[in-house]
VODOSE-224992 format. One record per atom (N, C-alpha, C): atom name; residue in one letter; x, y, z. Coordinates in steps of 0.1 Angstrom, whole numbers, plus 5000, padded with zeros to 4 digits. Layout:
<pts>
> CA	a	X	Y	Z
...
</pts>
This chain:
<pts>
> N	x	1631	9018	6933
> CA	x	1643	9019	6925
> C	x	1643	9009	6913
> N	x	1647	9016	6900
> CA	x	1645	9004	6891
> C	x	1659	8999	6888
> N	x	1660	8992	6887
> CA	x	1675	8981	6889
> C	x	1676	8975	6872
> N	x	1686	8971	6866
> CA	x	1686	8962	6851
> C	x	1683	8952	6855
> N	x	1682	8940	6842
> CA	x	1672	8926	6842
> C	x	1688	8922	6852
> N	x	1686	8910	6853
> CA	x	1692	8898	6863
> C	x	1698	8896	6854
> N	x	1717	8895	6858
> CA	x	1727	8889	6845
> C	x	1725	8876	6837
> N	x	1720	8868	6848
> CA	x	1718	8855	6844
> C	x	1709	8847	6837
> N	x	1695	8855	6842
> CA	x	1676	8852	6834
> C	x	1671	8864	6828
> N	x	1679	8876	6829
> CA	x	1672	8885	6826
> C	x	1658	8889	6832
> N	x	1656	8886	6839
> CA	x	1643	8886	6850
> C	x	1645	8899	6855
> N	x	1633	8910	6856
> CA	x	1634	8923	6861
> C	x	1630	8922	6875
> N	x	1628	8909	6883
> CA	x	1619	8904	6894
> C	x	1639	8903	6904
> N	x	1635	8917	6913
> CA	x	1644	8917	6921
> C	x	1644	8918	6933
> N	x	1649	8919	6946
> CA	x	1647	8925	6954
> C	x	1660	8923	6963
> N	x	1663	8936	6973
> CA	x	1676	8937	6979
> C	x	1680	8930	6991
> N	x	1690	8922	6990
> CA	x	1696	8914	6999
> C	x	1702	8918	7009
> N	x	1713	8927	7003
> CA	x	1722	8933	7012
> C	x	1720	8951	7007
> N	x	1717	8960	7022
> CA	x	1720	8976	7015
> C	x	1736	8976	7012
> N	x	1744	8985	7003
> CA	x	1753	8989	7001
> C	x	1758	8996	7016
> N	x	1774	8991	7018
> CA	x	1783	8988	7028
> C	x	1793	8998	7027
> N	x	1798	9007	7032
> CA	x	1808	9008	7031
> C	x	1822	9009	7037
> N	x	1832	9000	7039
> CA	x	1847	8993	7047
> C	x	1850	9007	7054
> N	x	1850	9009	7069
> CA	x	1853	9020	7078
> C	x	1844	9034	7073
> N	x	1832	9031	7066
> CA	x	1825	9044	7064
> C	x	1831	9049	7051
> N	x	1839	9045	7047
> CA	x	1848	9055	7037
> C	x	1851	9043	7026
> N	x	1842	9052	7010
> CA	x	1844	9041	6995
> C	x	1860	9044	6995
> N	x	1863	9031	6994
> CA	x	1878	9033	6988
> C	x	1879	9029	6977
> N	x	1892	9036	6965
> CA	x	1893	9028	6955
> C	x	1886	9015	6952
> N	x	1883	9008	6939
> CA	x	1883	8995	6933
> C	x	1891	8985	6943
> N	x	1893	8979	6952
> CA	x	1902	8969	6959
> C	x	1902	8960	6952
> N	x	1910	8954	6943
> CA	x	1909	8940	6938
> C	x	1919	8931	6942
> N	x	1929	8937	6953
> CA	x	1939	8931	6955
> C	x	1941	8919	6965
> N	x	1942	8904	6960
> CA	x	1943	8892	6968
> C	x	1943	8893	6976
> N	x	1953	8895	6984
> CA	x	1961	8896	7000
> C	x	1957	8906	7007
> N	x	1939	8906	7007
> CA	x	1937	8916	7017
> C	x	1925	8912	7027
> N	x	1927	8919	7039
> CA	x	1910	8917	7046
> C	x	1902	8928	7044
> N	x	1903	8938	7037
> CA	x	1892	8948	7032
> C	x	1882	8941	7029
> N	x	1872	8934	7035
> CA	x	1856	8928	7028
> C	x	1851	8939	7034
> N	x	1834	8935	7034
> CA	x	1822	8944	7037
> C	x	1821	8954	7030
> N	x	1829	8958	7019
> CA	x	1823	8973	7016
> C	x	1822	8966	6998
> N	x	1809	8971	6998
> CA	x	1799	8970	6985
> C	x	1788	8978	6982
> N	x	1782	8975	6966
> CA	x	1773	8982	6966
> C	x	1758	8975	6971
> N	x	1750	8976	6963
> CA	x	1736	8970	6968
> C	x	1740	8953	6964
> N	x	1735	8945	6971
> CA	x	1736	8935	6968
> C	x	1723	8927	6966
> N	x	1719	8925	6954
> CA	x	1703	8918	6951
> C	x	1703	8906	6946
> N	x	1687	8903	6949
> CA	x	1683	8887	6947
> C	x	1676	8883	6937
> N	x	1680	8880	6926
> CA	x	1669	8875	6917
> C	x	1663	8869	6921
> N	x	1640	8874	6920
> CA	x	1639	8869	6927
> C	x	1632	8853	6914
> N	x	1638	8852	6908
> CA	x	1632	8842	6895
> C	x	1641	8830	6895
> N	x	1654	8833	6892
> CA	x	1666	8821	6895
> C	x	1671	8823	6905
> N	x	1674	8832	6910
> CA	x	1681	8829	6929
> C	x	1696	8835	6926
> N	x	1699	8839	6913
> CA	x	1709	8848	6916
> C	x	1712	8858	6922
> N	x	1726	8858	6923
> CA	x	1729	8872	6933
> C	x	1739	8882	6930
> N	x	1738	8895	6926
> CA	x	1749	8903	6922
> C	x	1750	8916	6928
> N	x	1763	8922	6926
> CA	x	1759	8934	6931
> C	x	1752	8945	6920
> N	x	1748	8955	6925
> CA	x	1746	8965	6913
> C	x	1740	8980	6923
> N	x	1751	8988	6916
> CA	x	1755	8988	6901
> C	x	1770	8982	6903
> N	x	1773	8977	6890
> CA	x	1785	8972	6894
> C	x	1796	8981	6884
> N	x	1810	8980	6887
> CA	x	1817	8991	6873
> C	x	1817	8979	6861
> N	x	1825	8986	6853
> CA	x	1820	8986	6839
> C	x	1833	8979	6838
> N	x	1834	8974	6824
> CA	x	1847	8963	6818
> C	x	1858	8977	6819
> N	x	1854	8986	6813
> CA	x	1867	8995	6817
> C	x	1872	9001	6830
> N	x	1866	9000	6836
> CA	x	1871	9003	6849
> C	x	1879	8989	6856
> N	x	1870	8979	6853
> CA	x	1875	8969	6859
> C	x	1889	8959	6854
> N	x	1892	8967	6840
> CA	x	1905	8966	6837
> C	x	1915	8974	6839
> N	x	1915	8989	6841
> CA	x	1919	8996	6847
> C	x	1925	8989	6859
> N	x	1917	8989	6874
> CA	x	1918	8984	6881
> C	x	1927	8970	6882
> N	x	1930	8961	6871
> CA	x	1936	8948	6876
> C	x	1944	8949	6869
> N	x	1950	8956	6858
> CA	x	1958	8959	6849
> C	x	1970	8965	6857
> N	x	1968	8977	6871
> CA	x	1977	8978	6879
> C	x	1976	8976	6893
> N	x	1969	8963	6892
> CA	x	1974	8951	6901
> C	x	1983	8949	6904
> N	x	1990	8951	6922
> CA	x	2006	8948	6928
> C	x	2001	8941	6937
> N	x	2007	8930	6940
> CA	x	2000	8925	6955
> C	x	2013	8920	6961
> N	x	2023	8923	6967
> CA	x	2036	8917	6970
> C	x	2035	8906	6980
> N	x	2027	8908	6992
> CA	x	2021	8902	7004
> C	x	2015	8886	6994
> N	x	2011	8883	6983
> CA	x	2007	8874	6977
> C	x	2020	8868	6976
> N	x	2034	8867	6975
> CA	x	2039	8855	6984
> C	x	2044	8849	6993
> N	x	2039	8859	7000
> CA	x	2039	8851	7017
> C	x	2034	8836	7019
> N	x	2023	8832	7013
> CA	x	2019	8823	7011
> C	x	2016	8815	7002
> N	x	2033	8816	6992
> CA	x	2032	8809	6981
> C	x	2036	8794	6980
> N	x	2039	8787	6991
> CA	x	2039	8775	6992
> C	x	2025	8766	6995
> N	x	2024	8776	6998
> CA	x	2006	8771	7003
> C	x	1996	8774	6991
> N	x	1998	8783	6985
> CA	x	1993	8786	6970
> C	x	1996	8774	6961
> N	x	2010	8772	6962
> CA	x	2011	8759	6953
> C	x	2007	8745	6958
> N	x	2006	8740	6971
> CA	x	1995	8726	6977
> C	x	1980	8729	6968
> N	x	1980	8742	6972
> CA	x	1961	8747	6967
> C	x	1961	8742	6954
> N	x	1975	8742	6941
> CA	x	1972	8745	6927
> C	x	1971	8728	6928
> N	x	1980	8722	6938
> CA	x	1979	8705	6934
> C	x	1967	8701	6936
> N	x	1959	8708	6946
> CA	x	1945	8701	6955
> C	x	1932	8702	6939
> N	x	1937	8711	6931
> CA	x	1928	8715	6921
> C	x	1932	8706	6907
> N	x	1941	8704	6908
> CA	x	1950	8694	6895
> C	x	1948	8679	6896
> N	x	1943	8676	6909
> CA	x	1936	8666	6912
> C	x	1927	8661	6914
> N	x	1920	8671	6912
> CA	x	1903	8672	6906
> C	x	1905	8667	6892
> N	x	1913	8677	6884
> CA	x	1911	8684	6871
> C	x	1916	8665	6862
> N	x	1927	8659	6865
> CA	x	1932	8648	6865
> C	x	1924	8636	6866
> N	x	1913	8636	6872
> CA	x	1898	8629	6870
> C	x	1893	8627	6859
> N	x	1891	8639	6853
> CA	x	1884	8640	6842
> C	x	1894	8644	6831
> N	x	1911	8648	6827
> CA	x	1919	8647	6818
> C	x	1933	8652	6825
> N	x	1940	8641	6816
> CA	x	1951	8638	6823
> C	x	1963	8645	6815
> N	x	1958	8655	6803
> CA	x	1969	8657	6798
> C	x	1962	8669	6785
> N	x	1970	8675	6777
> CA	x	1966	8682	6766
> C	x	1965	8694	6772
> N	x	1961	8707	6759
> CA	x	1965	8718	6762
> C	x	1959	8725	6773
> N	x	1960	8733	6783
> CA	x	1949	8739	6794
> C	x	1957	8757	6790
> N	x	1943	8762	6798
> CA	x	1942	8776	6795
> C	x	1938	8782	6808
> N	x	1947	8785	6818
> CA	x	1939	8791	6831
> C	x	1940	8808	6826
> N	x	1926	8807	6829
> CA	x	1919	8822	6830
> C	x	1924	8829	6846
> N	x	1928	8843	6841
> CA	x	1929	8849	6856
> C	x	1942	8843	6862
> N	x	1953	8838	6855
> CA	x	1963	8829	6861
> C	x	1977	8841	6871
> N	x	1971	8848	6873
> CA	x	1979	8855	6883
> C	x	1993	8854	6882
> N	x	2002	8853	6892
> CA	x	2019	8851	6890
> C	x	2022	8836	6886
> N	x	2012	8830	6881
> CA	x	2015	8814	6876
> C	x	2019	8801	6883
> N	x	2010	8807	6895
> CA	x	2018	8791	6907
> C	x	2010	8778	6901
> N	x	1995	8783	6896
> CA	x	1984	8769	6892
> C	x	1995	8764	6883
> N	x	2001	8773	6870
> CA	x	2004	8767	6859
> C	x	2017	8763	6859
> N	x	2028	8771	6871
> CA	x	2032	8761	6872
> C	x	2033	8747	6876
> N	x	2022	8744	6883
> CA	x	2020	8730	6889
> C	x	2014	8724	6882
> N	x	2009	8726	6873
> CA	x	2002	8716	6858
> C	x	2011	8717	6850
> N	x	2019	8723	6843
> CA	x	2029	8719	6837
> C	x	2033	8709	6837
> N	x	2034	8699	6850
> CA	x	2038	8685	6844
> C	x	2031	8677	6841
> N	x	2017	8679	6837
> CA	x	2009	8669	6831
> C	x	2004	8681	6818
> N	x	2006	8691	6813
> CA	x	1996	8698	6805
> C	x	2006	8706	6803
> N	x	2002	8713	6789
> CA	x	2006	8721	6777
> C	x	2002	8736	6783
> N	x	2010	8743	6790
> CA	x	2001	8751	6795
> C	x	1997	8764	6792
> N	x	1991	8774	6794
> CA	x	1990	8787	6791
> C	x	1981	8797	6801
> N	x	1984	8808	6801
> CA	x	1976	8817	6803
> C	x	1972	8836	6802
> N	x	1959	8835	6809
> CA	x	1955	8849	6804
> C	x	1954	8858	6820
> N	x	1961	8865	6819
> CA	x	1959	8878	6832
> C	x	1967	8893	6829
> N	x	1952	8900	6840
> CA	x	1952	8911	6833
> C	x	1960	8923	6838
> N	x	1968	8916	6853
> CA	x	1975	8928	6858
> C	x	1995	8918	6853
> N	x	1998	8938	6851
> CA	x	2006	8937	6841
> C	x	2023	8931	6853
> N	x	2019	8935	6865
> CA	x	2028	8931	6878
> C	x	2027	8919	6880
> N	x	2016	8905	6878
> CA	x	2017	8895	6875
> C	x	2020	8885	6866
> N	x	2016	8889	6855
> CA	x	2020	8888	6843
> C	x	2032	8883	6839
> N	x	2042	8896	6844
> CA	x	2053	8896	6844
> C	x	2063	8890	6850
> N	x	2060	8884	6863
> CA	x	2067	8876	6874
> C	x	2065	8860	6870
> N	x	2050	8860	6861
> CA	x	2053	8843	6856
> C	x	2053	8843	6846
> N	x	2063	8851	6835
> CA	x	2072	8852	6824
> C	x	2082	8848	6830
> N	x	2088	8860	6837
> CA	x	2100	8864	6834
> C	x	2105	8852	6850
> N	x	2097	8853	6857
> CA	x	2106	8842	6867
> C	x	2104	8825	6871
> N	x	2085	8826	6865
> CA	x	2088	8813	6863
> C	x	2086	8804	6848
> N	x	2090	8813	6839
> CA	x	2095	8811	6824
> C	x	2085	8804	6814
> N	x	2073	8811	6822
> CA	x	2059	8804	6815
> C	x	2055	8815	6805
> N	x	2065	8814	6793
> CA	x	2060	8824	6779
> C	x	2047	8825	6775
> N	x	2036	8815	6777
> CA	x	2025	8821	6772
> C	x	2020	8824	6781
> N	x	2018	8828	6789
> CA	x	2010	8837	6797
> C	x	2013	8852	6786
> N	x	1998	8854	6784
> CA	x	1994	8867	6773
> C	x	1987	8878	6789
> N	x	1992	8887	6786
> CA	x	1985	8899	6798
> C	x	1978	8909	6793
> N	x	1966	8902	6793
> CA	x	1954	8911	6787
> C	x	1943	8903	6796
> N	x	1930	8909	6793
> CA	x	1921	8907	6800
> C	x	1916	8899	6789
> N	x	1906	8890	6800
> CA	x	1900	8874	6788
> C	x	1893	8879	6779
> N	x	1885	8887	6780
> CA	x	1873	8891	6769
> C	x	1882	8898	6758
> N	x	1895	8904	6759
> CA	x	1903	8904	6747
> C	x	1915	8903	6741
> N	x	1915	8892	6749
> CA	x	1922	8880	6746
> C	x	1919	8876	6728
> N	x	1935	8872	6721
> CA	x	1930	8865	6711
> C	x	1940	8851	6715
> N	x	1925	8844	6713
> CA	x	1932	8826	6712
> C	x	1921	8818	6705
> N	x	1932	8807	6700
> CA	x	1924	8795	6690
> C	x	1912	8792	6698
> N	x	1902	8790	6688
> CA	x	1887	8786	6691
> C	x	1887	8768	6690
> N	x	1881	8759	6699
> CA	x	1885	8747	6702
> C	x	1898	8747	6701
> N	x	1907	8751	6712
> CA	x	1921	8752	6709
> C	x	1926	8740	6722
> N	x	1920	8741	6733
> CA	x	1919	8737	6743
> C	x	1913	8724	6751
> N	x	1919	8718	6757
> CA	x	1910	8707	6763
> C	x	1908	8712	6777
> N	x	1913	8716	6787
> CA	x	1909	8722	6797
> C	x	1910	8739	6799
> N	x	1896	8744	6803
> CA	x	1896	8758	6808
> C	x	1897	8759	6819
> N	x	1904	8768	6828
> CA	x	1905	8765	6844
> C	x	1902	8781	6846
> N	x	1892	8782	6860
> CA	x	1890	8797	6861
> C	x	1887	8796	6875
> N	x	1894	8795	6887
> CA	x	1903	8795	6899
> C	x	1899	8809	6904
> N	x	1887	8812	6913
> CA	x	1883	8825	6918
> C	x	1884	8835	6910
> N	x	1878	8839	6897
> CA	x	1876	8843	6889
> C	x	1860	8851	6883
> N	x	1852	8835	6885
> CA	x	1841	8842	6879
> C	x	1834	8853	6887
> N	x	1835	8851	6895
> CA	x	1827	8863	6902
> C	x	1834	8877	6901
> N	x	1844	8879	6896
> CA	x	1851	8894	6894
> C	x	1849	8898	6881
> N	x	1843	8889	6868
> CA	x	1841	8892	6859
> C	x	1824	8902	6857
> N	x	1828	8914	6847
> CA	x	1814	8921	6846
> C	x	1801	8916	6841
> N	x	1805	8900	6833
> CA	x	1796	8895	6825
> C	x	1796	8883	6825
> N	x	1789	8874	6835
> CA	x	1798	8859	6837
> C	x	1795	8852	6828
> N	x	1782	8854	6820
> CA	x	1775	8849	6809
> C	x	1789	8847	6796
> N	x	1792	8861	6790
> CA	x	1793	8862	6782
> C	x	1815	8857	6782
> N	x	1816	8857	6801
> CA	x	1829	8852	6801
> C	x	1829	8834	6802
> N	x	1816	8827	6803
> CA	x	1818	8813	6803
> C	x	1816	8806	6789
> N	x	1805	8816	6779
> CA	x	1811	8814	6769
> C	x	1818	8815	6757
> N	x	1829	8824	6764
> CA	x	1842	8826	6757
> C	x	1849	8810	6757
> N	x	1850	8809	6768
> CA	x	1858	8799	6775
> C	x	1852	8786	6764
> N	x	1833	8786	6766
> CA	x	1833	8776	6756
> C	x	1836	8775	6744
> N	x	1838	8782	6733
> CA	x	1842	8784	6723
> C	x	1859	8778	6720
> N	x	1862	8784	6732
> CA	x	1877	8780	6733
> C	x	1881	8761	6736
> N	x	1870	8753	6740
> CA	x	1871	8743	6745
> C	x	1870	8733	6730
> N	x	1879	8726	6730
> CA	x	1877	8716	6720
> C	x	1865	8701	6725
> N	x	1854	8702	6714
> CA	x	1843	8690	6721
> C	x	1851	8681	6732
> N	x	1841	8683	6742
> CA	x	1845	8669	6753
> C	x	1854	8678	6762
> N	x	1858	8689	6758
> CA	x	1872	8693	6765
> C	x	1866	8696	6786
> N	x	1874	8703	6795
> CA	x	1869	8704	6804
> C	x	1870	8717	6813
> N	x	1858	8722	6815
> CA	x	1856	8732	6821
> C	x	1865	8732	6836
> N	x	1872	8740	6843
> CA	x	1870	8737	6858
> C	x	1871	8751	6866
> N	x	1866	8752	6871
> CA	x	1856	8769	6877
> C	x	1858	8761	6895
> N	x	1863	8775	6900
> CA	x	1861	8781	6919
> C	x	1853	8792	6917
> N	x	1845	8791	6927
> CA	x	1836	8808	6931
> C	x	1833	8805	6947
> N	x	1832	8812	6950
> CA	x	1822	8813	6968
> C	x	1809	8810	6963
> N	x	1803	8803	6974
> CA	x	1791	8800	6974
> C	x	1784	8808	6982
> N	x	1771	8818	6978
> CA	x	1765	8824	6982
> C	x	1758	8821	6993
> N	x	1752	8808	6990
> CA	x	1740	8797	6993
> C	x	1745	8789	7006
> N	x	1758	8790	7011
> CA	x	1766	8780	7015
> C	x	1764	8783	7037
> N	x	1764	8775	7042
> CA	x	1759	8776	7055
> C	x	1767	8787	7060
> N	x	1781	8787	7057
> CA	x	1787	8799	7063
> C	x	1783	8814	7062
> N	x	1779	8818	7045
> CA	x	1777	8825	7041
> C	x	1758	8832	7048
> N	x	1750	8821	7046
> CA	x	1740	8826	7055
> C	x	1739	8830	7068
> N	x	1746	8825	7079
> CA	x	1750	8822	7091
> C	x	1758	8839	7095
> N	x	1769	8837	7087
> CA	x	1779	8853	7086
> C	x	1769	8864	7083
> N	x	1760	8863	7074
> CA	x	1754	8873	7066
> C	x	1766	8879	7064
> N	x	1762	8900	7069
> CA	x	1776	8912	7061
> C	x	1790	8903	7071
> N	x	1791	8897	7075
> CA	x	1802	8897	7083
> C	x	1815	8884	7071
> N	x	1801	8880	7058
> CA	x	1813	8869	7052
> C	x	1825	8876	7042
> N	x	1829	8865	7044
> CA	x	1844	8866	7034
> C	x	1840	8876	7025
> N	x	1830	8865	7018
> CA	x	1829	8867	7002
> C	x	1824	8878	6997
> N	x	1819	8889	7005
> CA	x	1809	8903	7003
> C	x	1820	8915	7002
> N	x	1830	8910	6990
> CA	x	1839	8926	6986
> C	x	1835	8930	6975
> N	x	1842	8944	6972
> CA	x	1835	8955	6960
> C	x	1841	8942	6948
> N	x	1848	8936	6952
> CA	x	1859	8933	6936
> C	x	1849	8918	6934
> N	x	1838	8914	6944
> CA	x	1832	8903	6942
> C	x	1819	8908	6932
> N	x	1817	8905	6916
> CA	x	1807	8913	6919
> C	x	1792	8901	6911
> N	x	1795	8893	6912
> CA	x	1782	8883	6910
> C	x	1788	8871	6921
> N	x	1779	8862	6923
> CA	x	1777	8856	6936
> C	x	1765	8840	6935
> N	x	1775	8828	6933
> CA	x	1770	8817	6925
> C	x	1766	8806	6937
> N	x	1753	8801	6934
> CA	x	1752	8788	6944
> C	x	1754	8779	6937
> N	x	1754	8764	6936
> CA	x	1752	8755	6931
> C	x	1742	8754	6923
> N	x	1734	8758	6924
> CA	x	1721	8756	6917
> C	x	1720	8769	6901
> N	x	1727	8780	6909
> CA	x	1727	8789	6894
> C	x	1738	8789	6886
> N	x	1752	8784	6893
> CA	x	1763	8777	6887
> C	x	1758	8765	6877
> N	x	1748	8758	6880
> CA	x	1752	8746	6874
> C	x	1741	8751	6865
> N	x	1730	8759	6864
> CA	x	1717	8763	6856
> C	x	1725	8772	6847
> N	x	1737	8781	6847
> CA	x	1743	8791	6839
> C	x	1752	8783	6827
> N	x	1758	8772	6834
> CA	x	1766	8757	6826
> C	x	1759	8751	6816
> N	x	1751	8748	6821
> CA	x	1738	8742	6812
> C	x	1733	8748	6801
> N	x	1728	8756	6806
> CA	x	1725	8768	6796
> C	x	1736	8768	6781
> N	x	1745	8767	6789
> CA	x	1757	8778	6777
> C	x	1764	8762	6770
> N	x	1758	8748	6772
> CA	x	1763	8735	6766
> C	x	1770	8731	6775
> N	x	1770	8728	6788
> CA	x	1778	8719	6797
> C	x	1772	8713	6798
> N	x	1775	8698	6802
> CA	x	1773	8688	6812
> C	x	1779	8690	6825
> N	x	1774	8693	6840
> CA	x	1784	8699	6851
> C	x	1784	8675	6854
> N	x	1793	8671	6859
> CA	x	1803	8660	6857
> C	x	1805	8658	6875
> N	x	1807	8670	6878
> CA	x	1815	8668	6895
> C	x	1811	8688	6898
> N	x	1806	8681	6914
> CA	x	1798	8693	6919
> C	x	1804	8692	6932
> N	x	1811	8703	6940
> CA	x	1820	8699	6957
> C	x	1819	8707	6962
> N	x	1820	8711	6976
> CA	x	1827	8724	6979
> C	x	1842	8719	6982
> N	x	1851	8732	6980
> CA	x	1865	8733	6980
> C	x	1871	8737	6988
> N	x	1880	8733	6998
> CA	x	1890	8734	7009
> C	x	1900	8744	7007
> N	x	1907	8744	7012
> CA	x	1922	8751	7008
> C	x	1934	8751	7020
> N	x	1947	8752	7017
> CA	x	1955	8754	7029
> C	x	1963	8759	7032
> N	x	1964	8770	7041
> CA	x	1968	8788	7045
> C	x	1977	8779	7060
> N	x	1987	8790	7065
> CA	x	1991	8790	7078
> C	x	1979	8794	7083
> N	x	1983	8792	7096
> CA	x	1970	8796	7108
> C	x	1970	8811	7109
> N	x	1981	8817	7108
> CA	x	1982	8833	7107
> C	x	1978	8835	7098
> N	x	1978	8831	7086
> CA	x	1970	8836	7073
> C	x	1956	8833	7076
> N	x	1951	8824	7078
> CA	x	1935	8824	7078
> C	x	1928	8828	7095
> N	x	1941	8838	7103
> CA	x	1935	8842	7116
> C	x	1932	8856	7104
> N	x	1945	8861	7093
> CA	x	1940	8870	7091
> C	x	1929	8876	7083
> N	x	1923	8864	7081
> CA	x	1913	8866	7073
> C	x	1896	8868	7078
> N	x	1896	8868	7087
> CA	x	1887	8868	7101
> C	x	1890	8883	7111
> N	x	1896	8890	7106
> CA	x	1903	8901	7113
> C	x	1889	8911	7115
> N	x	1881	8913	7110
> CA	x	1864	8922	7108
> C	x	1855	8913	7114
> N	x	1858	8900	7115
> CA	x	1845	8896	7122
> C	x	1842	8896	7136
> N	x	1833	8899	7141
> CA	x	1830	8895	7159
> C	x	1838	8897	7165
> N	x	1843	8902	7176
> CA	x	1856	8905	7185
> C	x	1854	8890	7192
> N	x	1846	8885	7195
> CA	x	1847	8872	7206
> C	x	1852	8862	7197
> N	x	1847	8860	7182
> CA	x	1850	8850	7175
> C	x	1867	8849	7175
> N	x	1869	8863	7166
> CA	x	1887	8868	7161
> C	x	1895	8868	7175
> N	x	1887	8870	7188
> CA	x	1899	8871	7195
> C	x	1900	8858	7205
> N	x	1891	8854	7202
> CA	x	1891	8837	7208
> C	x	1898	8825	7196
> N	x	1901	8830	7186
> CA	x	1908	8823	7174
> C	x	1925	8825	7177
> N	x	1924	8839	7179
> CA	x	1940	8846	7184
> C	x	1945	8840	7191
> N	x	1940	8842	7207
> CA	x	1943	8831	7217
> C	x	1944	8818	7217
> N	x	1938	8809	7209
> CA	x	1942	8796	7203
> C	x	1956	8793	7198
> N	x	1958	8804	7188
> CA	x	1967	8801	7184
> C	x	1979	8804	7188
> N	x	1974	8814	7197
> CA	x	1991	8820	7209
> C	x	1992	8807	7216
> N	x	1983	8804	7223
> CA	x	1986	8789	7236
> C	x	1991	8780	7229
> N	x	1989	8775	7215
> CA	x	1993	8763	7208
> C	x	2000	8764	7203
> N	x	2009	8776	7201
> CA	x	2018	8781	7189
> C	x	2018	8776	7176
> N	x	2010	8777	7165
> CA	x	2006	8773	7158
> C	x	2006	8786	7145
> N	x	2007	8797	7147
> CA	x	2007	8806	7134
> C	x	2014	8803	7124
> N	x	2027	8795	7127
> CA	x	2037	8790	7111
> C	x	2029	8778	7108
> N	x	2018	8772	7115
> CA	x	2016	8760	7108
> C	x	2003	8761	7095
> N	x	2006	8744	7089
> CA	x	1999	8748	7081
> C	x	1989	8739	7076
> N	x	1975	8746	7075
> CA	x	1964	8741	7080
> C	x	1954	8737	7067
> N	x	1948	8725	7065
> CA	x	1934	8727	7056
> C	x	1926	8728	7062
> N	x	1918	8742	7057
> CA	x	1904	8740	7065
> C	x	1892	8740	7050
> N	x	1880	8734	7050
> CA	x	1869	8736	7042
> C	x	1859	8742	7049
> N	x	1857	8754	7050
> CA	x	1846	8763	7055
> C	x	1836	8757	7044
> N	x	1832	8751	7032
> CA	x	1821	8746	7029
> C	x	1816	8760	7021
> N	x	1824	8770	7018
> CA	x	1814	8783	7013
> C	x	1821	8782	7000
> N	x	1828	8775	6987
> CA	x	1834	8775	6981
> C	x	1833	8766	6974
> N	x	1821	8768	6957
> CA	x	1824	8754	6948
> C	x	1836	8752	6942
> N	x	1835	8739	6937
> CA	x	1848	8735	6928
> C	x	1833	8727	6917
> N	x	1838	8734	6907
> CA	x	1832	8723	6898
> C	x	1838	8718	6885
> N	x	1831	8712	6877
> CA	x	1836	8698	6866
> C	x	1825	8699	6856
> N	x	1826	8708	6846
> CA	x	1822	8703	6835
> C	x	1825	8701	6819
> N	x	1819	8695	6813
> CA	x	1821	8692	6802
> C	x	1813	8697	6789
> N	x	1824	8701	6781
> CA	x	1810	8707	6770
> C	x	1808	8696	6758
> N	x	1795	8695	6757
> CA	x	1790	8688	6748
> C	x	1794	8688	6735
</pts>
């Protein structure tokens, strides 16, 4: 089967990771929706075999995949909106390392919980593409610039920016190349990159193989450390801070996130949490499958 070059090296040197999946036998729609356990179902998933990238392919196209987020509803997304906002602080305290103030631009900024929790140190703004989000951090939490379009056409000032923030994002993009350097263009010298993705490479992810998180249709490139920080470089970063990223869900939120895996695992998790009564609580866990990175453009 002849497959296109590798998004990342262009390298025609491939070979298949994972066969194409599909969630209960049956393709469903584009799922791009947050608040879901629909994983496992994808297309082919391959390995560059030159840089160690990993994407799916074929993957849809920028129009489809605006289609798709553009009528984005995810209501079940605030169930866990207090916990969404610890997460935006856990990230603002990275980002606050390296600048403590000036304009920021989160990419993909969903109903606005990151921006609103940077707002008290930063000038804030953002871009997202579904029009049911969009709208809820306008109109409710009174963050005017948030623009509801998709990044790639997007218009905003070139060096306009001192921080870009892109918070589980790059991997849903059709082109990560050409969406990291939009971002740079947008960064004023020195300014600061700050990117989440799952880590492909990451012990859970080998360990799980089809059974991980990270292996949904709406995931559709797939970053280790090593091709994250080689794609940075490439495009004028200095990467500054290299981690994996925690997060903190109720225990019923992250039992439901495990709901497809192993019956011994999920139902030995269940029963934990019935004996201890523990489902309203609320938990950090770092499964270690998730960078956080830090860089800076030259």
């Amino acid at each position: 089967m002849t497959r296109p070059p590798c998004r990342l090296c262009g390298s025609g040197n491939q070979r298949l990771l994972y066969k194409k999946k599909r969630y209960d036998g049956v393709r469903p729609e584009l799922n791009v929706v947050i608040t879901s356990d629909i994983y496992g179902s994808y297309e082919d998933i391959v390995l560059c075999g030159d840089c160690g990238f990993v994407y799916q392919d074929p993957a849809p196209g920028e129009r489809d995949l605006k289609s798709a987020y553009s009528v984005l509803r995810d209501d079940r997304y605030f169930e866990e909106d207090d916990c969404r906002s610890m997460n935006a602080h856990l990230s603002l305290r990275t980002i606050r390392r390296h600048r403590s103030g000036g304009a920021l631009l989160d990419v993909g900024s969903s109903t606005g919980i990151f921006l609103n929790a940077a707002r008290i140190s930063f000038d804030v703004h953002g871009v997202e593409p579904s029009v049911w989000a969009a709208g809820f951090a306008r109109d409710s939490l009174n963050l005017k610039t948030v623009i509801n379009d998709t990044f790639e056409n997007s218009v905003l000032p070139e060096a306009g920016f001192d921080v870009v923030s892109l918070i589980d994002v790059i991997e849903h993009v059709a082109d990560p190349r050409k969406t990291l350097q939009k971002a740079c263009k947008l960064l004023k010298p020195g300014g600061l990159l700050y990117l989440v993705t799952p880590d492909i490479r990451s012990l859970s992810a080998s360990l799980l193989g089809r059974y991980w998180w990270g292996l949904r249709e709406a995931h559709l490139s797939y970053f280790s450390e090593r091709t994250i920080t080689r794609l940075l470089e490439d495009l004028g970063f200095s990467v500054v801070e290299k981690r994996s990223y925690g997060r903190i869900f109720s225990y019923a939120y992250w039992l439901s996130r495990i709901r497809k895996y192993p019956a011994l695992f999920y139902n030995t998790a269940d029963l934990l949490g019935k004996v201890l009564d523990i489902g309203n609580k609320v938990i950090y866990i770092n499964t270690r499958d998730s960078i956080e990175v830090c860089a800076i453009k030259k």
